[in-house]
Residue frames as a rotation matrix with the C-alpha (Angstrom) as fourth column:
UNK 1
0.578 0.816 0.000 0.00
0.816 -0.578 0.000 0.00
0.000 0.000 -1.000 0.00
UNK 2
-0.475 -0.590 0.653 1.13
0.600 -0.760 -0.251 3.47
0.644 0.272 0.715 -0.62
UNK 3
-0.717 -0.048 -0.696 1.38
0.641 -0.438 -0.630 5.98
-0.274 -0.898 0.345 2.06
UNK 4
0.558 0.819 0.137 -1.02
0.822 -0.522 -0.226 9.01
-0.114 0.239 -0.964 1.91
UNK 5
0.793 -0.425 -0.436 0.59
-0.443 -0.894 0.065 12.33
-0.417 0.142 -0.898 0.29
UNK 6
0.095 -0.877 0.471 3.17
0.360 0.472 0.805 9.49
-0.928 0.093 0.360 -1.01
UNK 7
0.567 0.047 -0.822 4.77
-0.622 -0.630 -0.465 11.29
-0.540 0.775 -0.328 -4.37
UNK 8
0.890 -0.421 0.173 6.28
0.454 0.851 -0.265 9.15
-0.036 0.315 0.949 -7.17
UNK 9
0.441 -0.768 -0.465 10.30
-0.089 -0.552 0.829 10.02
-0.893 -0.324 -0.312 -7.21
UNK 10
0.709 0.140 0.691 11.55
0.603 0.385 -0.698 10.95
-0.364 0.912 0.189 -10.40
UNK 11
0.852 -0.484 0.198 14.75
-0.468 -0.875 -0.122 12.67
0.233 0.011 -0.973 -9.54
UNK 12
-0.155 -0.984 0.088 18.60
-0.962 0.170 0.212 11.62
-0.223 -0.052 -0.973 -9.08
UNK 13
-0.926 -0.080 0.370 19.48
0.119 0.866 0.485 7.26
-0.359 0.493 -0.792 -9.47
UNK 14
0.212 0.977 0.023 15.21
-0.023 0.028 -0.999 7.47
-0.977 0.211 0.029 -9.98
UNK 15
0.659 0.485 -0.575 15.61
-0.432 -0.381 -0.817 9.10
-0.616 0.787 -0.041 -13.31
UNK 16
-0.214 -0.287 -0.934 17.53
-0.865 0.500 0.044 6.49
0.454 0.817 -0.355 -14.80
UNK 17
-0.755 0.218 -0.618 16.22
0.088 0.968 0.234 2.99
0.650 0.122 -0.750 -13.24
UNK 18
0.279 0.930 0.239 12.56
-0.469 -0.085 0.879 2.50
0.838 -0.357 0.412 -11.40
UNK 19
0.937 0.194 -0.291 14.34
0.044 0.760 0.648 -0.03
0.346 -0.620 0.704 -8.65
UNK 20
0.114 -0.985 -0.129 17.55
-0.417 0.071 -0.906 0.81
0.902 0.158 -0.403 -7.19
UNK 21
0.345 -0.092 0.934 17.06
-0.872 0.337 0.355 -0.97
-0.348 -0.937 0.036 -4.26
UNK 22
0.726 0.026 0.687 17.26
-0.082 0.995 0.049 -3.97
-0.683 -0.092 0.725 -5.94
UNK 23
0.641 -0.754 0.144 19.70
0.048 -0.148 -0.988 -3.05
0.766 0.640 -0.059 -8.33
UNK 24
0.052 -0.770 0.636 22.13
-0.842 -0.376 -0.387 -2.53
0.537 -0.515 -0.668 -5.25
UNK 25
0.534 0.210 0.819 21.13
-0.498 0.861 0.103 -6.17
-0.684 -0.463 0.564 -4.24
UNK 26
0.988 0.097 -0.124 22.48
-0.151 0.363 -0.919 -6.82
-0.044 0.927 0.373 -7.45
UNK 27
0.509 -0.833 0.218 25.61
-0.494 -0.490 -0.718 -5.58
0.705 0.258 -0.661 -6.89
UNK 28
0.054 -0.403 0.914 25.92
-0.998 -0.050 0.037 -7.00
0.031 -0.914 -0.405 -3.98
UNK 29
0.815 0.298 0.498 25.65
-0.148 0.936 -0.318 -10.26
-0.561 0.185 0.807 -5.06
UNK 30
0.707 -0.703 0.076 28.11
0.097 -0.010 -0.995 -9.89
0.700 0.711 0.061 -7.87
UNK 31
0.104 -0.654 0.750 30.26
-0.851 -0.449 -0.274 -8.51
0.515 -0.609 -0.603 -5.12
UNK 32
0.710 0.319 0.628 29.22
-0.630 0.686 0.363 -12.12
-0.315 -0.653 0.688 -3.19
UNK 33
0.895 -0.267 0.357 30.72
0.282 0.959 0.008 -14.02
-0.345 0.093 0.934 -5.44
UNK 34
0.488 -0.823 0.289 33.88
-0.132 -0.397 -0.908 -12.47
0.863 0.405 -0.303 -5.61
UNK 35
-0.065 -0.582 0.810 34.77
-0.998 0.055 -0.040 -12.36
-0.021 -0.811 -0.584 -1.94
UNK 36
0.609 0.395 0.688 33.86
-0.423 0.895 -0.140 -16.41
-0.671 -0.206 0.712 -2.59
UNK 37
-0.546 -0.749 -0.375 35.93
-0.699 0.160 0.697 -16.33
-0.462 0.643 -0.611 -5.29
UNK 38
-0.784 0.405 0.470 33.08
0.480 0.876 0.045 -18.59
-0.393 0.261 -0.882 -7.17
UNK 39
-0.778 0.537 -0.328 31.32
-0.451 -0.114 0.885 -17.92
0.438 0.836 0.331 -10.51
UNK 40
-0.633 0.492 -0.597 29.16
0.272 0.864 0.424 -20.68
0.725 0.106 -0.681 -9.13
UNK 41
-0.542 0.251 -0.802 28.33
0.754 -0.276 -0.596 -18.90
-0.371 -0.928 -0.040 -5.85
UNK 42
-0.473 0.643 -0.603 27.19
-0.258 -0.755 -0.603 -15.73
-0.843 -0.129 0.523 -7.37
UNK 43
-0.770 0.548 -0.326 25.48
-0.176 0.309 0.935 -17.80
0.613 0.778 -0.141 -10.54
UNK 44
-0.453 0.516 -0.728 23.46
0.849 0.498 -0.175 -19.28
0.272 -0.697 -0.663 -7.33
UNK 45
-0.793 -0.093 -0.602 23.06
0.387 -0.840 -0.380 -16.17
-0.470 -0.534 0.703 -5.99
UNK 46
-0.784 0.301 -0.543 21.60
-0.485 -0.843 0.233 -14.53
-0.387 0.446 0.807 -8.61
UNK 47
-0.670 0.586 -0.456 19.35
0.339 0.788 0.515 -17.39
0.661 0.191 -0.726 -9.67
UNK 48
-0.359 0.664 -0.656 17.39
0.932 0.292 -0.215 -17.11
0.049 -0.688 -0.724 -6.38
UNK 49
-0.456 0.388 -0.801 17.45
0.235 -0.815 -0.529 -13.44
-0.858 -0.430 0.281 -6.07
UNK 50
-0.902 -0.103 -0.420 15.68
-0.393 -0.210 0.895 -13.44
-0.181 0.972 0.148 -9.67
UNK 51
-0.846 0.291 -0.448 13.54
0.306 0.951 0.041 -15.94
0.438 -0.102 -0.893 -8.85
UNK 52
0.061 0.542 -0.838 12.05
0.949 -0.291 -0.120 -14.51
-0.309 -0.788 -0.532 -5.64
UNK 53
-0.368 -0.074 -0.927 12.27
0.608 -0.773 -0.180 -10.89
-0.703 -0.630 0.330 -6.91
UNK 54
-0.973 0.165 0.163 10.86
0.100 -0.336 0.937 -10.65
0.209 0.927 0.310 -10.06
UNK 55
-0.142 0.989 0.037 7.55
0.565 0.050 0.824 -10.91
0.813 0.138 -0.566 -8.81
UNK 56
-0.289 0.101 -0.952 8.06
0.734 -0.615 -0.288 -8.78
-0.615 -0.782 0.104 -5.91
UNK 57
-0.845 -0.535 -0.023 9.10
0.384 -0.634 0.671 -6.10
-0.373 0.558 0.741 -8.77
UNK 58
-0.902 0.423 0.090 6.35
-0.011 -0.232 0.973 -6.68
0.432 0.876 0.214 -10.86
UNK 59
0.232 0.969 -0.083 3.57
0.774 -0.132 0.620 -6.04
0.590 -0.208 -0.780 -8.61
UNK 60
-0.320 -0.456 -0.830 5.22
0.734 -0.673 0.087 -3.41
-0.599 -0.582 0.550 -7.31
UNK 61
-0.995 0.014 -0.099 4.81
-0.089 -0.588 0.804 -1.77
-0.047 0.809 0.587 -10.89
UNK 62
-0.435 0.827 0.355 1.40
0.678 0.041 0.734 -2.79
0.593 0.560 -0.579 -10.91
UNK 63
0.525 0.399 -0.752 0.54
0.809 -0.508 0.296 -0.75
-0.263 -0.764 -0.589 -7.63
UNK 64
-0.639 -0.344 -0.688 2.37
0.160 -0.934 0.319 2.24
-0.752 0.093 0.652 -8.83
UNK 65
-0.912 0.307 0.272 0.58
0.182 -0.291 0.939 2.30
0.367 0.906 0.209 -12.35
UNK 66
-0.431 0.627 -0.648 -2.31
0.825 0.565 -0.002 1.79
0.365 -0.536 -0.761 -10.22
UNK 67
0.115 -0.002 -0.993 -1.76
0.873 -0.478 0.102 4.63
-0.475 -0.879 -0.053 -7.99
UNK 68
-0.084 -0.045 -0.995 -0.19
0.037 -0.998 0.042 7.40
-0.996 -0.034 0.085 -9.98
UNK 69
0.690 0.434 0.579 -1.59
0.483 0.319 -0.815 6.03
-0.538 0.843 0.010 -13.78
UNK 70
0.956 -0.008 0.295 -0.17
0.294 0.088 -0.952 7.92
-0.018 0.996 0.086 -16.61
UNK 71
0.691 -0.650 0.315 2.58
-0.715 -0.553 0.427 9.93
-0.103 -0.521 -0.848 -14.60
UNK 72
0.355 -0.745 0.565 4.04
-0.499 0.360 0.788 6.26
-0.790 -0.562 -0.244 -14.10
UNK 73
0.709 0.153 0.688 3.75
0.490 0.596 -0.637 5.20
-0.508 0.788 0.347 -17.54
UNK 74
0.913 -0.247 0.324 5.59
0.106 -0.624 -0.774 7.74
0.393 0.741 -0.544 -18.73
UNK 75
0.404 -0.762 0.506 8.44
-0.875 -0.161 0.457 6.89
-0.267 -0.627 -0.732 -16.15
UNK 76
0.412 -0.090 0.907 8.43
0.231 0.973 -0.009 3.28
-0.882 0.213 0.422 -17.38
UNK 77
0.952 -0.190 0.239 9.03
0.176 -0.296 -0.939 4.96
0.249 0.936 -0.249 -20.86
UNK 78
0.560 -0.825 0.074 12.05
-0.543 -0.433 -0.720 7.22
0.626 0.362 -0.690 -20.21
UNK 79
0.114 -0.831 0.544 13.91
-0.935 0.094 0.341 4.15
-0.334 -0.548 -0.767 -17.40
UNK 80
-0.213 -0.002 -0.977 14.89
-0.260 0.964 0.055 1.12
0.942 0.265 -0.206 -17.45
UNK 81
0.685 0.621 -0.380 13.69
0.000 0.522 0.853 -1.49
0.728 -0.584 0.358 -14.76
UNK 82
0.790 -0.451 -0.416 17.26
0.582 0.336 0.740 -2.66
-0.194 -0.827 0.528 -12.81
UNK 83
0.224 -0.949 0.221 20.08
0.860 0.299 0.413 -1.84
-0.459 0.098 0.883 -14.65
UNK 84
0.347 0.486 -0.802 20.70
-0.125 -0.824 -0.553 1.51
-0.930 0.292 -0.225 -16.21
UNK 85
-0.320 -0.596 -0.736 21.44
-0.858 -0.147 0.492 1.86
-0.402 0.789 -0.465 -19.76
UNK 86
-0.954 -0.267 -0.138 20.88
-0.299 0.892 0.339 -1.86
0.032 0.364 -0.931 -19.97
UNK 87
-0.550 0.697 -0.460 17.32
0.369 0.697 0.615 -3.79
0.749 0.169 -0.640 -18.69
């Protein structure tokens, strides 16, 4: 649920990806499997956190489009989702 008076943010990391929380999970993973020194560790890694967070994401997006309609459509247009530049 979204807060009351809650505004969508569409200003610094915002205005290039819609999720940087989880983008910094991202990293941090990648970062995992270095200090493991194992491709295999952060292949795991990322597997699960892909798994279990894609659908977190994507009803996230639906409750924003929801909430602030065309405003967020038009944020979906000019970011990307995790990664900037990239996906």
């Amino acid at each position: 649920m979204i807060q009351k008076g809650h505004e969508l943010g569409t200003t610094g990391l915002y205005s290039r990806i819609r999720h940087p929380m989880y983008f910094s999970a991202l990293i941090e993973l990648v970062g995992f499997g270095f200090v493991f020194r194992s491709i295999i560790v952060m292949l795991h890694a990322l597997a699960i956190y892909f798994a279990v967070l894609q659908q977190r994401w994507m009803r996230e997006e639906e409750l924003l489009e929801a909430q602030f309609g065309e405003q967020y459509v038009e944020c979906k247009r000019r970011t990307k989702k995790l990664v900037p530049f990239l996906c």
